[in-house]
C-alpha positions in Angstrom: 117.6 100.3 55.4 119.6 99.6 58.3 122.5 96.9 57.3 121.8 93.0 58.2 125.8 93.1 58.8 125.4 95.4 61.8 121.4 94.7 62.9 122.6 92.6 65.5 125.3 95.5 67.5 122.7 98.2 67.0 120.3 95.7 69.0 122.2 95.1 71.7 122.9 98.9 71.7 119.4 99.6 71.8 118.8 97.2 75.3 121.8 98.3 77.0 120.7 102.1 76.3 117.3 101.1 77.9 114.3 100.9 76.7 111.3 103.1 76.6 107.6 102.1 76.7 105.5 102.1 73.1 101.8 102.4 72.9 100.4 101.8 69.6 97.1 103.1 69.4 95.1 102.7 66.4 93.3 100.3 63.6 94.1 96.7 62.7 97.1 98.0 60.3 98.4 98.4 63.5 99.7 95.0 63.6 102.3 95.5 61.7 104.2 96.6 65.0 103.4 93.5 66.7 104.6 91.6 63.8 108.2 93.5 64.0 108.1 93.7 67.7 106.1 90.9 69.3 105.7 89.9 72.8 107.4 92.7 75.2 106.9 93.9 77.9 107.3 97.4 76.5 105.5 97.4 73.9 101.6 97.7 74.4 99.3 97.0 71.3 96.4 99.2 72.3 95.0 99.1 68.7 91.4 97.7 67.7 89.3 96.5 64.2 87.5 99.4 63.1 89.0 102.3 64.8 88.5 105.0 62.7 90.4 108.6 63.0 86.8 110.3 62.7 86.0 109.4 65.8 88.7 110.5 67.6 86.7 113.6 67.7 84.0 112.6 70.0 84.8 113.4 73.7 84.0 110.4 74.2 86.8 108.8 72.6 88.9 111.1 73.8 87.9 110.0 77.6 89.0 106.4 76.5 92.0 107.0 75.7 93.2 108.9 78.5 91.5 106.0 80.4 93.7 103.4 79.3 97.2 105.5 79.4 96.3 107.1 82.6 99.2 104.7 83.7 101.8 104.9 81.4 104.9 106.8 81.8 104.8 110.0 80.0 108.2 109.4 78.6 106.9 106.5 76.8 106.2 106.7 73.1 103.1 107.0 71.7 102.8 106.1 67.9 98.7 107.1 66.6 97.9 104.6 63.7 94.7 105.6 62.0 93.2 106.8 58.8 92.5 103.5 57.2 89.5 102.4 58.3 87.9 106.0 57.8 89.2 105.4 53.6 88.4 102.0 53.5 85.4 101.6 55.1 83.3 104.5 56.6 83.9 106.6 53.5 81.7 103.8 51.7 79.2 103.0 53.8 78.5 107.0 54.1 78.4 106.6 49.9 76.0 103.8 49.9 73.8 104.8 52.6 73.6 108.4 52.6 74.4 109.5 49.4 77.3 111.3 50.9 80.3 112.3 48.3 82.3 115.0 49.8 85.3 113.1 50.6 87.6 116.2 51.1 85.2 116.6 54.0 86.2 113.2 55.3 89.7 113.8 54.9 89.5 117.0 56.9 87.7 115.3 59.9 89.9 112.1 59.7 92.9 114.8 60.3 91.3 116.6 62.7 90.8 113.6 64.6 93.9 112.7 64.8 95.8 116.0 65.4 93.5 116.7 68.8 94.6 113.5 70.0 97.6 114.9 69.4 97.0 118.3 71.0 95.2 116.2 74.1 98.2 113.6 74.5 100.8 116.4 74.7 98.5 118.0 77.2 98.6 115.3 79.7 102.3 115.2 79.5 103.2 113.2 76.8 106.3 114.1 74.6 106.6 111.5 72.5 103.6 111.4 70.4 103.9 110.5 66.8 101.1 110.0 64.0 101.9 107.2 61.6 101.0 106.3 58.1 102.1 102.6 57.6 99.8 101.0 55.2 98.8 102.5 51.6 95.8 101.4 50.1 96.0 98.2 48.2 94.8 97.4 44.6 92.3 95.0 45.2 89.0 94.3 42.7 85.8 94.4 43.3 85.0 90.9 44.2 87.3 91.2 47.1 85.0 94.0 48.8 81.3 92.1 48.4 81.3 90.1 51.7 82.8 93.1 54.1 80.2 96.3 53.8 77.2 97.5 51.8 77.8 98.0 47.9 80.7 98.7 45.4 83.7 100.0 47.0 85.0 103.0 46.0 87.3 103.0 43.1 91.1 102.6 44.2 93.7 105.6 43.2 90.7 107.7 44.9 91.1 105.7 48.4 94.8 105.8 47.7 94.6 109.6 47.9 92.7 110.1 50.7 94.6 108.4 52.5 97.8 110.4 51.6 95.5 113.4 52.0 95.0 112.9 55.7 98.9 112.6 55.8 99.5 115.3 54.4 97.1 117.5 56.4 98.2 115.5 59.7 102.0 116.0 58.9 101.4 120.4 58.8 100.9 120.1 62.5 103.0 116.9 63.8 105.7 115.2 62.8 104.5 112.3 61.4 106.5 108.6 60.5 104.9 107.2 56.5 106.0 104.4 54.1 105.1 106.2 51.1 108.2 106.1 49.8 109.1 102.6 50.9 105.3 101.0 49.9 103.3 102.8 47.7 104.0 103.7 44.0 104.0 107.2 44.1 102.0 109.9 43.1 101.5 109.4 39.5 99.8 106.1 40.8 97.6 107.9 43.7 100.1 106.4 46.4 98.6 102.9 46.1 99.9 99.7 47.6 103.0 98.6 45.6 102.3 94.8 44.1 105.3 93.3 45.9 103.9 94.6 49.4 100.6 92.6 48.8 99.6 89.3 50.7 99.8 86.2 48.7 95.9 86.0 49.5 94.4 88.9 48.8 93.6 91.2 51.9 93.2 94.8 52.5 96.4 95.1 55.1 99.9 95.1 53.5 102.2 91.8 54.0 103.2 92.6 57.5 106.2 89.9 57.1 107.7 91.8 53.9 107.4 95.1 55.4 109.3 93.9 58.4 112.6 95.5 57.5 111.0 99.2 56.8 108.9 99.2 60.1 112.3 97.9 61.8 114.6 100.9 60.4 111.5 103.6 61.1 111.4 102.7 64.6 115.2 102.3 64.6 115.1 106.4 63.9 112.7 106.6 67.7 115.4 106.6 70.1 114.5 104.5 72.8 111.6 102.2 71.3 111.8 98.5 71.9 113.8 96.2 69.6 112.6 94.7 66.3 113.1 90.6 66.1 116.0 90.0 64.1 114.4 88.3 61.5 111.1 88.5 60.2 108.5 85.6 61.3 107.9 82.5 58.7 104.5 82.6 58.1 101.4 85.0 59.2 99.4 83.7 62.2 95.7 83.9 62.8 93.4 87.7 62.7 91.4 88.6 66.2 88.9 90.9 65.3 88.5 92.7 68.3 86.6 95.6 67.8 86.9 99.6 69.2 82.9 99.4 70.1 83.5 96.5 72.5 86.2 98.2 73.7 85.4 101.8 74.6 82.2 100.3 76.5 84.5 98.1 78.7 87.0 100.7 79.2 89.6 98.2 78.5 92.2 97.0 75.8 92.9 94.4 73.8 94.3 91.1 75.1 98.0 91.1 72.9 98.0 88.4 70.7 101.7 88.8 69.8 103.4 86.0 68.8 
């Protein structure tokens, strides 16, 4: 981690070099960036509830999101948040409601989603396009999952490798940016959450607060990407749920609700 005794000169560095433009496209993981970040106007926090890398294969999709960066720079850098939700969430309603059970299938297409984004962004002129894994599945029980979703959630260290499976079939094509190292406990534990990372209440997103310092020195290594607060903030402030369906039909993006 980058040195508290010489966070403030790298800063100030970091302004008077100029600063690039950061999209952050992706699920609601995706504000951990706008916890480290907050309100800048370089940094845009296109992300949305629910935005799963499956669907990044749908044309569709695709259209949307050259919609809403038809106008950014194409020096600006783009960071491509997802996996998540397709773990978490789609992998178990497809187990409840269709009997489906070939998650190395799922893992495939999640990766393929996300690596013709890729493949489209550079196409339209973007350099600067980086996939990220920043959140490792938590170890949360049962009781956690019965209000969000249809049945029993999958057991844990299998979540917690398909979500390091789509890393590691992302990262053979792009260079990707992970906190595997940093957050989870490893392989022998199926790259799950490590405790100290959880939230005080239990949630499935990581304590963006304790994390601060990590997504601070990983965007430190992005020349040109806005500056991370100083400090961390005190306290967690309220969830939007704004979701990717609402979105995509209005062709628009989410109103930032940095603080």
């Amino acid at each position: 981690m980058v040195d508290n005794g010489v966070l403030s000169s790298l800063l100030r560095k970091r302004v008077s070099e100029g600063e690039l433009d950061l999209y952050v496209l992706g699920s609601s993981s995706s504000e951990a960036f706008d916890y480290a970040i907050g309100r800048r106007s370089t940094y845009h926090p296109f992300w949305a509830g629910a935005w799963s890398a499956r669907v990044l294969r749908d044309a569709e999709m695709q259209d949307y999101i050259a919609h809403i960066l038809r106008r950014a720079p194409r020096e600006s850098h783009i960071l491509l948040n997802f996996g998540l939700a397709d773990v978490l969430f789609n992998a178990r309603y497809k187990a409840v409601t269709e009997g489906f059970y070939d998650f190395d299938l799922l893992v495939r297409e999640a990766a393929e989603g996300i690596l013709l984004t890729v493949r489209n962004l550079h196409a339209s002129g973007f350099r600067s396009v980086r996939p990220i894994f920043i959140s490792p599945v938590p170890n949360l029980g049962q009781k956690y999952w019965q209000g969000i979703g249809p049945g029993r959630q999958l057991p844990n260290p299998l979540m917690g490798m398909m979500y390091h499976g789509i890393f590691s079939q992302v990262a053979k094509e792009a260079p990707c940016v992970d906190v595997f190292d940093e957050l989870s406990q490893g392989a022998s534990r199926c790259f799950l959450l490590r405790p100290e990372f959880h939230r005080q209440e239990q949630d499935h997103h990581p304590d963006y607060i304790k994390m601060h310092e990590i997504i601070r020195d990983k965007l430190f290594g992005i020349p040109g990407t806005p500056p991370c607060r100083e400090k961390p903030l005190e306290a967690h402030y309220p969830y939007h749920d704004i979701w990717i369906t609402t979105l995509r039909k209005r062709g628009r993006t989410r109103r930032s609700t940095c603080c």
